[in-house]
Structures are given as structure tokens and as C-alpha cells.
N, C-alpha and C positions, 0 to 999 in steps of 0.2 A: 703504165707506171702510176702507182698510187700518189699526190703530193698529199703532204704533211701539211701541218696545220695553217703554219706559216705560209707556206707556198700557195696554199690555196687561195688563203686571203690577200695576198700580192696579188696575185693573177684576178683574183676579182674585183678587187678594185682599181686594177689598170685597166680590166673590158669596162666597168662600168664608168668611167675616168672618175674615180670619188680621192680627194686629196685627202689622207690618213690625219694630217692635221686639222682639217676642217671638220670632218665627220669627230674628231674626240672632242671638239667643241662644239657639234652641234649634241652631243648626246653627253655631255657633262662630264668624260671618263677624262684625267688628267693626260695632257699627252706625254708626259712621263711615263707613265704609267702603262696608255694605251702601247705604244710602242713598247716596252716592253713584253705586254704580253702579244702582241701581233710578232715578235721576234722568238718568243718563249724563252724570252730571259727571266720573265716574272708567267707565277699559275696560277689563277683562281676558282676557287669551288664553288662560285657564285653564278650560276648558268644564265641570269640576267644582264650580266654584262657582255658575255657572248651574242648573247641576241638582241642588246642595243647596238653592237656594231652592226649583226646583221642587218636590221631594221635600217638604221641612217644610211647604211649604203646599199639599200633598195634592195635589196638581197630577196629571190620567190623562197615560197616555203620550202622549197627542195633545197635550194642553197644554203640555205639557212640549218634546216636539218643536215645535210651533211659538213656544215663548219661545226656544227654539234657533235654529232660524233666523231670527229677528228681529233677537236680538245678532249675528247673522252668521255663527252655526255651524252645524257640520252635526248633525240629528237622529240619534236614538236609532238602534243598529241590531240590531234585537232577535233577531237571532238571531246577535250575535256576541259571543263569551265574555262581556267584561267588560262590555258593554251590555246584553248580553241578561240577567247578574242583573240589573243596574241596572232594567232593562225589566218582569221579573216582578217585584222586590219591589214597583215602583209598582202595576203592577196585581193587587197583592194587599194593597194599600190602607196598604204599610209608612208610614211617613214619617217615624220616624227615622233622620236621616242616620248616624249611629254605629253604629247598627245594619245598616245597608247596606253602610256602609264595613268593619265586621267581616266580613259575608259577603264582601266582594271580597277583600277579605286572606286569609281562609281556603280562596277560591278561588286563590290565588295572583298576584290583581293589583294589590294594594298597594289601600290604601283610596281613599275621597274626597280628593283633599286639598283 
């Protein structure tokens, strides 16, 4: 059985024990906010917020790429500039989103937003 977007991200952040309130603060997304899109009461077309949750909650790039296409985006392309750091810093176990978004900036692709 396939889960939904939702269900995925419950289930992964009960294996990984990450607290849904602590991870929207450590990645700046309101928990207003966050919650309602981890519930899909609220959407957004902004595939960087998807992958700041993924990131704060240690998510591998496989995980990460399939929270991606759940919400209906396209995965990681890791060997294209501005994905491909996004790509390595997961798989070098980063998960500070601020710190991510510094390397993208100083790669010259503007941060997370």
C-alpha cells in the first residue's frame, strides 16, 4: 500500500524520533504553517520547503526524493548544480537547513527559501 504524503512524513519522523514542532523551528517554517502542510490542509509550490523538512529531519536522499514526489514534485537531481549540493550535503549527514542555504548562496544560487 502506497501512503500519502502525510502518512509518510508521520511515519518518518516517528522512526527517526524528530518532534514536528522542534524541526519547524529549527528550519524557520511557522508551525502553523508547517503542520498544516505536513496534514495537507495548506499546498505549496515552493519545493524548498519540502526539502527543509526533509533536511532537519535527517531524511537520505531517497527519502527525501520520495517526500518529493508525493507532494507532487520532481526529486533531487543530483548531479545538477544547485541540487546536487542540496544532494551531497544530505548525504554527508548535514541537516542544518542554514547551513545548506549558506553553501547554495556561496555557490551562487541563492539560499533555501
Amino acid at each position: 500500500m502506497d501512503l500519502t504524503f502525510t502518512e509518510y512524513m508521520r511515519e518518518r519522523f516517528r522512526i527517526k524520533g524528530v518532534s514536528q514542532r522542534i524541526l519547524f523551528q529549527q528550519t524557520g517554517i511557522s508551525e502553523r504553517y508547517g503542520y498544516k502542510l505536513i496534514s495537507g490542509e495548506k499546498h505549496t509550490s515552493n519545493r524548498d520547503i519540502i526539502v527543509k523538512l526533509c533536511i532537519g529531519a535527517g531524511f537520505c536522499v531517497a527519502e527525501t526524493d520520495h517526500a518529493l514526489m508525493l507532494y507532487g514534485m520532481s526529486p533531487l537531481r543530483p548531479f545538477s548544480g544547485r541540487d546536487g549540493i542540496i544532494s551531497q550535503a544530505i548525504m554527508t549527514g548535514l541537516n542544518d537547513v542554514y547551513e545548506v542555504s549558506e553553501m547554495l548562496s556561496a555557490a551562487g544560487y541563492g539560499g533555501l527559501e
